[in-house]
Phi, psi and omega in degrees: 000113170315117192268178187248099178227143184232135215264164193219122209292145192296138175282358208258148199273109124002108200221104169260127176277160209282311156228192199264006174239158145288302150262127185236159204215159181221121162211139186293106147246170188295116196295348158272034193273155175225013206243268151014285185279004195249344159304332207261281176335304181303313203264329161279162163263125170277018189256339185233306207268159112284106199280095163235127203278143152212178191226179174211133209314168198177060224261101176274185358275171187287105158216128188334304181309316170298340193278285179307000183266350181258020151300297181305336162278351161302322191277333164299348190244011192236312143346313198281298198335119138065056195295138156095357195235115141007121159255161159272335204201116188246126180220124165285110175266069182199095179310298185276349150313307177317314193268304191298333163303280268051157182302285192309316151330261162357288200302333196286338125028238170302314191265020148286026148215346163222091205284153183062017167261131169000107177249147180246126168245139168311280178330289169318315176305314203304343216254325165276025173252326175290300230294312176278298173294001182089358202243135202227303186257111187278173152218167219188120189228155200209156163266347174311148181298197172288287249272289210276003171264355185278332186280295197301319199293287204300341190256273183333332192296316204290332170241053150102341148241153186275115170276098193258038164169152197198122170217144173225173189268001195097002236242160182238330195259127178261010159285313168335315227264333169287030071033282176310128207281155171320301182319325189268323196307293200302271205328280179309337180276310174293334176278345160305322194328031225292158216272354165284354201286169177236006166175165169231125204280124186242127182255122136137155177284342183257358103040116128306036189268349196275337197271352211243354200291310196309319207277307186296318174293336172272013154255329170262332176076052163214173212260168209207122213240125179241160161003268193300300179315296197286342189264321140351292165324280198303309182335303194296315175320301199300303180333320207042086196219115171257105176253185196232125120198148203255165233280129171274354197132130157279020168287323174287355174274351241253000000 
């Protein structure tokens, strides 16, 4: 039996915090991403930062043509975050999307809907994390065919660093490319290594590479910079947010 009770406003005052975070970061993936948000989760505290995703349509296979269809699809999806409310930090997850746009696409992008905020890109983070590290000659490990690692080879060269080596696994699809085990991951970046390189680039977001870099630097003993890792990094940077973690990578002892 429904009792007759009629509810009545709390006598207690309303006290609204400026937010309900400290910091909120918006980030764009691929609606076939499996990867991304469980990097971001894992490496942030969700106690300072607030990570919030939305996606965008994506059709493999991972081709230069498939790539380029997702631009024009970021400012709606950079839109849903929070429509009328201020990021601190906007990151696009998509490596080889980054190089086939360009970094400057991309950002103009996202910021015809959140305009003057910071954009993170896998490439760009990759490019300012050598930069910070000191590092100019590279080896390149990519789950991607030849045509698109080769695109990725050349966009790097272009901005300034030397690829004294590039090897991939061959894969079109990136759900397949999350997939790939850790075990194979750890094998193909030492075995990609050249013996000239001063580091190694592991690509793509969807990659199971961020969690295996630390393991991989204790077999070539040089520092080893992934996607997902490095946009993390840069993410945090922007934030100017100093956290302690340890090992992910020496980009992070930096």
């Amino acid at each position: 039996m429904a009792l007759d009770i009629q509810s009545t406003l709390s006598p207690c005052p309303v006290q609204l915090d400026p937010r309900p975070v400290p910091f909120r970061v918006g980030l764009v993936a691929l609606a076939t991403d499996h990867t991304t948000e469980r990097d971001y989760s894992r490496l942030i505290d969700p106690a300072q930062v607030g990570v919030y995703a939305t996606r965008i349509a994506f059709e493999n296979p991972t081709t230069p043509a498939s790539l380029l269809k997702t631009g024009p699809r970021l400012t709606e999806a950079a839109a849903q975050i929070f429509p009328g409310e201020a990021l601190d930090v906007i990151a696009y997850a998509c490596t080889a999307a980054s190089v086939v746009l360009g970094n400057d696409v991309v950002e103009k992008h996202l910021n015809a809907a959140k305009p003057s905020t910071p954009c993170v890109t896998p490439s760009s983070a990759a490019f300012d994390a050598f930069a910070a590290l000191g590092v100019r000659r590279i080896s390149v490990l990519t789950p991607y065919t030849v045509d698109v690692t080769d695109e990725l080879v050349g966009f790097f060269e272009a901005n300034g660093l030397e690829v004294v080596s590039s090897a991939c696994l061959g894969m079109n699809d990136d759900r397949e490319m999350a997939r790939v085990s850790e075990e194979c991951v750890i094998a193909a970046g030492a075995e990609a290594m050249h013996p000239q390189a001063e580091a190694l680039f592991i690509s793509c977001t969807a990659l199971r590479a961020a969690q295996c870099a630390g393991r991989i630097e204790g077999q070539i003993g040089v520092p080893v910079v992934t996607s997902n890792q490095a946009m993390v990094w840069r993410t945090l940077r922007h934030l100017s947010l100093t956290t302690t973690i340890t090992g992910e990578g020496r980009i992070f002892d930096l």
